[in-house]
VOGUFI-622809 format. One line per field, with one value per residue (C-alpha): residue number from 1; x, y, z; residue in three letters. Coordinates in Angstrom, 2 decimals, decimal comma, m for minus. Layout:
% VOGUFI-622809
nupa [NUM / ...] .
px [X / ...] .
py [Y / ...] .
pz [Z / ...] .
kolvex [ALA / ...] .
% end
This chain:
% VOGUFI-622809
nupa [1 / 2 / 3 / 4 / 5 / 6 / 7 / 8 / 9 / 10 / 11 / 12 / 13 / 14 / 15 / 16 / 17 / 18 / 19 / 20 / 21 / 22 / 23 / 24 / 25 / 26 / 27 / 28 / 29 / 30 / 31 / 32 / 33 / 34 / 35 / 36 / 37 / 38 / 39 / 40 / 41 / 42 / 43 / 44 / 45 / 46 / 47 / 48 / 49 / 50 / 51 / 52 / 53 / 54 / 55 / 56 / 57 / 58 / 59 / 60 / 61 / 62 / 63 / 64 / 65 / 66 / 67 / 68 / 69 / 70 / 71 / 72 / 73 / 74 / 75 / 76 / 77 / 78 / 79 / 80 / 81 / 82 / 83 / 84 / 85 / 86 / 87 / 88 / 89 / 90 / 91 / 92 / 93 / 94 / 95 / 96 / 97 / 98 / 99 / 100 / 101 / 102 / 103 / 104 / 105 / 106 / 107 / 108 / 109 / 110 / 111 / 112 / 113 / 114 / 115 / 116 / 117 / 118 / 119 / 120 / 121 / 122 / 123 / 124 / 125 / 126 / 127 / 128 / 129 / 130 / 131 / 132 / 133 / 134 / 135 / 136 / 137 / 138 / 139 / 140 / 141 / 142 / 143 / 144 / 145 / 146 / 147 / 148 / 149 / 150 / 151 / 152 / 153 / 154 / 155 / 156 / 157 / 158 / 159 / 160 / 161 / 162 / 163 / 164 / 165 / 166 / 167 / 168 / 169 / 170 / 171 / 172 / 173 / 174 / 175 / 176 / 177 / 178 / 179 / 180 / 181 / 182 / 183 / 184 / 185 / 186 / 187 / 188 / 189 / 190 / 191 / 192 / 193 / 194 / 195 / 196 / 197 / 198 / 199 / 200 / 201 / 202 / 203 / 204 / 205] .
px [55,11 / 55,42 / 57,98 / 59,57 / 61,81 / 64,43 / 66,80 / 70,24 / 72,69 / 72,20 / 68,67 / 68,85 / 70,57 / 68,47 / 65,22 / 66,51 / 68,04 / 64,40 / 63,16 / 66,07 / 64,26 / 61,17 / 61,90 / 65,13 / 66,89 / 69,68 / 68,46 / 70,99 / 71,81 / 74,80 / 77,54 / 76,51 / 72,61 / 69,77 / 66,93 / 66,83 / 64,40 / 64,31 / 61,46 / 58,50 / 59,59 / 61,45 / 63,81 / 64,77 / 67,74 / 67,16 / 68,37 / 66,90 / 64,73 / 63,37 / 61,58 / 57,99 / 57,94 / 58,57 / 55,45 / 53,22 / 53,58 / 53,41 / 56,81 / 56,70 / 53,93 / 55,70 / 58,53 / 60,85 / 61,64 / 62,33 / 59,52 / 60,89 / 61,54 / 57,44 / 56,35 / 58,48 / 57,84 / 54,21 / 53,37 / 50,20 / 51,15 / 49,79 / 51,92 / 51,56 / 54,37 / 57,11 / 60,19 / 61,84 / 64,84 / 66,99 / 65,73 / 66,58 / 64,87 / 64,78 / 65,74 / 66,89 / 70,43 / 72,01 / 75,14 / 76,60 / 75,70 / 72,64 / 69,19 / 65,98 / 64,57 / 60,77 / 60,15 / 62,45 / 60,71 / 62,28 / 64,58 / 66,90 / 67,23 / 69,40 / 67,71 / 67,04 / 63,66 / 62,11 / 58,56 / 58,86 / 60,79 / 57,86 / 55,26 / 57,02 / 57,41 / 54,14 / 52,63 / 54,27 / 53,28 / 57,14 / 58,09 / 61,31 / 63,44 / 64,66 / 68,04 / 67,22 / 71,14 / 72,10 / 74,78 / 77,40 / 74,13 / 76,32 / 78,12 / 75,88 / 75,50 / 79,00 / 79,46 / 76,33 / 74,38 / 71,46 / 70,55 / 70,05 / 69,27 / 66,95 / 69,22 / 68,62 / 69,96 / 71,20 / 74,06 / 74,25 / 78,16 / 78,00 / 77,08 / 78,65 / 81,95 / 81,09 / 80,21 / 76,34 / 73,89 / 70,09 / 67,87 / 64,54 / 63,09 / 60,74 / 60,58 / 60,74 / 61,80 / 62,62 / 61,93 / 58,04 / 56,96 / 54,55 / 52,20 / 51,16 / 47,05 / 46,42 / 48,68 / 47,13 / 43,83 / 44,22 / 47,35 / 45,75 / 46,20 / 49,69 / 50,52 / 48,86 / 50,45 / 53,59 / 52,69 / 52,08 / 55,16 / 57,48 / 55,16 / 55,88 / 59,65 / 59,79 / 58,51 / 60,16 / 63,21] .
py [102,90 / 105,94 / 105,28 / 108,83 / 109,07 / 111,49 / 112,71 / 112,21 / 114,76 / 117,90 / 117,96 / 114,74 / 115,81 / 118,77 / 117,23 / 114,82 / 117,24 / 118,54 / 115,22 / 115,00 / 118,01 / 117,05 / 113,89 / 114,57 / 111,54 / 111,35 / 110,43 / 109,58 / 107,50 / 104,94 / 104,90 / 104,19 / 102,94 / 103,28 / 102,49 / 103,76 / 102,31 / 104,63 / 105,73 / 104,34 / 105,85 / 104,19 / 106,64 / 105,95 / 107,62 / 107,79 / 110,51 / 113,26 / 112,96 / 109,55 / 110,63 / 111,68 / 108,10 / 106,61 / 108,40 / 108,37 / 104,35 / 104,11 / 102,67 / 105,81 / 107,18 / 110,76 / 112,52 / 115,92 / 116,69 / 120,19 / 122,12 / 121,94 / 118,23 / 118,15 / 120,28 / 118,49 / 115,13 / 116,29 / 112,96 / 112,87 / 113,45 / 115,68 / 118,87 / 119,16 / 121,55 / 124,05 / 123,00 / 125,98 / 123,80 / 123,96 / 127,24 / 128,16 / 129,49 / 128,28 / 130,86 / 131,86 / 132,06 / 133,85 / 134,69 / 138,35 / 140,72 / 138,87 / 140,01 / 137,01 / 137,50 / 136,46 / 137,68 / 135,07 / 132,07 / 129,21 / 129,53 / 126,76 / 126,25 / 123,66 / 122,17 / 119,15 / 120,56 / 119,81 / 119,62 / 122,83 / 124,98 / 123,65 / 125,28 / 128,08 / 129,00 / 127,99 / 130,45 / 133,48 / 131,59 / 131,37 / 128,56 / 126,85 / 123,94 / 122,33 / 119,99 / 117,89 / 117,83 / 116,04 / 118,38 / 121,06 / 122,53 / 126,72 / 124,65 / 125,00 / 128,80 / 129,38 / 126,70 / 127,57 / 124,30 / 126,64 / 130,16 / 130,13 / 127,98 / 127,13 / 125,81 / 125,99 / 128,73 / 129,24 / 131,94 / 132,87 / 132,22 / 129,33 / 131,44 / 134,23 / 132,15 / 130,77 / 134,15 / 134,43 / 136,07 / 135,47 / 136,67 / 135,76 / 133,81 / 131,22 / 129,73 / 129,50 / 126,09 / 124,90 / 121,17 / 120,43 / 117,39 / 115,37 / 112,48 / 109,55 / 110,19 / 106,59 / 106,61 / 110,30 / 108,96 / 105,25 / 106,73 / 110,44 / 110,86 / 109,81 / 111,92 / 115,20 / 114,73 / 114,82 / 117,49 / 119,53 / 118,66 / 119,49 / 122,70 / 124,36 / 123,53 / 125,26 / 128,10 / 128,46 / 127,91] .
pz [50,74 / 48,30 / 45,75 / 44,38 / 41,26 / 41,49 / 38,63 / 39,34 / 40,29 / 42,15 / 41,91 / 43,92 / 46,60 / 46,99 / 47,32 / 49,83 / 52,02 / 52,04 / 53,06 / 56,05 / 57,11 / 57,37 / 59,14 / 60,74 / 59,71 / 56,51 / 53,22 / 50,68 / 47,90 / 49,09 / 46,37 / 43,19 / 44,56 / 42,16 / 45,01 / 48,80 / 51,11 / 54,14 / 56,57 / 54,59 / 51,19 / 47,64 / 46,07 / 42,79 / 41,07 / 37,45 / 34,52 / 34,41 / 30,97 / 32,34 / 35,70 / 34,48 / 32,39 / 35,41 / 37,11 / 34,27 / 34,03 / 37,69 / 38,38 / 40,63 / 42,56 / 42,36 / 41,16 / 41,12 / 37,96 / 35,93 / 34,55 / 31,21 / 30,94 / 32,04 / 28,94 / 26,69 / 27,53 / 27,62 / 29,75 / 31,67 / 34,65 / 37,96 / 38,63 / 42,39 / 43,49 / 42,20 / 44,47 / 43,50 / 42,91 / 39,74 / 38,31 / 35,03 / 31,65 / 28,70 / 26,20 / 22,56 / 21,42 / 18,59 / 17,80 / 19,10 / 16,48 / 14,97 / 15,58 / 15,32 / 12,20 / 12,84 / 9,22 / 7,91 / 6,17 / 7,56 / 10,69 / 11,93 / 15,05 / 17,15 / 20,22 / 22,11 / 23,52 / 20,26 / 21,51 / 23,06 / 20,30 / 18,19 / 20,15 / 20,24 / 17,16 / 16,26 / 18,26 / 16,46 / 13,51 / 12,29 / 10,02 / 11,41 / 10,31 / 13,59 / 14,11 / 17,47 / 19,11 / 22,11 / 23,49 / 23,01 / 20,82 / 21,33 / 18,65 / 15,99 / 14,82 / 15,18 / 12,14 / 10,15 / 11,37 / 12,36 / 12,20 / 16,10 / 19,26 / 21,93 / 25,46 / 28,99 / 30,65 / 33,90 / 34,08 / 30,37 / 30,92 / 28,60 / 25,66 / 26,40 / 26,00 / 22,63 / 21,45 / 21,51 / 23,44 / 24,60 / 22,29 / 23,84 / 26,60 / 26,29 / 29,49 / 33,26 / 34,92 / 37,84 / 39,49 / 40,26 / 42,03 / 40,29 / 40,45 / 38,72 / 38,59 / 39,55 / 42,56 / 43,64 / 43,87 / 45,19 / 48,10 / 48,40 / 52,43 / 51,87 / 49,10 / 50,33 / 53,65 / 51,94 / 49,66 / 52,73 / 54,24 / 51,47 / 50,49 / 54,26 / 53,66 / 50,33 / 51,31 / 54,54 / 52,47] .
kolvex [UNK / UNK / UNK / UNK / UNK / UNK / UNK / UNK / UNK / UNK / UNK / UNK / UNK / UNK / UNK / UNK / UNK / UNK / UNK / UNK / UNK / UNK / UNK / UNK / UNK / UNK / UNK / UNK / UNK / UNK / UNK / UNK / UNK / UNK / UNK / UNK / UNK / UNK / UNK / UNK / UNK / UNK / UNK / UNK / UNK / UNK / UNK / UNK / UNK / UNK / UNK / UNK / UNK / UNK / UNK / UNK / UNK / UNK / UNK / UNK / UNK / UNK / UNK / UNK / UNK / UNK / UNK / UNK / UNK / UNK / UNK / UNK / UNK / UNK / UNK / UNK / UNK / UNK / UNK / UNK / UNK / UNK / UNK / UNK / UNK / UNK / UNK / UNK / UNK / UNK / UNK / UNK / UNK / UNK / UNK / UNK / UNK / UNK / UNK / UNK / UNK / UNK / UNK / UNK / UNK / UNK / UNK / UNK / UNK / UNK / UNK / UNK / UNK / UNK / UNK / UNK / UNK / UNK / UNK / UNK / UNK / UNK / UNK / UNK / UNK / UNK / UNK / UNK / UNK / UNK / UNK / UNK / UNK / UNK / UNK / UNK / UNK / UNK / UNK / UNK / UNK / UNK / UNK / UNK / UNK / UNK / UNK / UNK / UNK / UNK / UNK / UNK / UNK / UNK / UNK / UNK / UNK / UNK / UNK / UNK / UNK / UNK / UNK / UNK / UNK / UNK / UNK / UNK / UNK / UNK / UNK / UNK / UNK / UNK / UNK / UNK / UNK / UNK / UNK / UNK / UNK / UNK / UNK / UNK / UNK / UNK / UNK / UNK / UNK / UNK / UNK / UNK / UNK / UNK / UNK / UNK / UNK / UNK / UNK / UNK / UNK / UNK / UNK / UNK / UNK] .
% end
């Protein structure tokens, strides 16, 4: 039996609406259920943040998770397949009006991709003072908590409406599945004819 983690919400019910497909049967979380049993696969519905610690400690063979939670978490883990799910980038804000300074020496920026904001910057070789937030992080510039912000973005609506605009992108995401390397190796038929499986759906769409 493969055991999959899943991150909770839409995400979730994507992927197993893929999975109905392939095996023409329903898949789906009953209530409030945290684990599904169903046609020789464990679902498990866990947050979001939490799925690729699940695979890398082999609770879970494999997992769907977003590309950015992946780079931040920076867990060893196997990247098998963009599901094309979720897409989204993750991008600079600033507030309407402002340009990004790169010349300025230390930048503050509001995030809770911490790991990634880090890199970043590092690579332009920019000196930045960063002030990890949970949520409601469009918040911050408008009340002089930071200089600017790194968020996922999906429509832009969210800070248009708060006054500030995308400055740069730093990322594309969307939800990969993944593997724990143990499981990959020791369940490999299993897992590749699943990978195959899922990888003619996805791009069949």
């Amino acid at each position: 039996m493969l055991t999959i983690a899943l991150p909770k919400g839409r995400i979730a019910k994507e992927s197993l609406d893929i999975f109905s497909k392939i095996f023409d049967r329903e898949f789906k979380f009953e209530g409030r259920g945290l684990i599904m049993e169903v046609g020789g696969f464990r679902f498990l519905n866990v947050r979001n943040q939490d799925v690729p610690t699940y695979v890398e400690h082999g609770s879970a063979d494999l997992g769907i998770v977003g590309l950015d939670v992946i780079m931040e978490k920076g867990l060893d883990v196997i990247r098998l397949l963009d599901m094309r799910l979720g897409r989204c980038k993750i991008s600079i804000g600033i507030k309407k009006g402002d340009e990004l300074d790169w010349s300025r020496p230390n930048i503050k920026v509001a995030t809770k991709m911490v790991n990634i904001t880090k890199n970043y910057f590092a690579s332009h070789a920019v000196g930045i003072e960063i002030i990890k937030l949970s949520g409601s992080i469009e918040l911050a510039p408008l009340i002089g908590l930071s200089d600017i912000i790194v968020d996922i973005v999906e429509t832009g609506n969210t800070m248009r409406e708060n006054g500030l605009v995308v400055a740069e992108d730093i990322m594309d995401s969307s939800a990969h599945l993944i593997a724990n390397r143990n499981s990959y190796y020791a369940k490999k038929r299993e897992i590749i004819s699943l990978y195959e499986e899922l990888n003619r759906v996805v791009k069949n769409g």
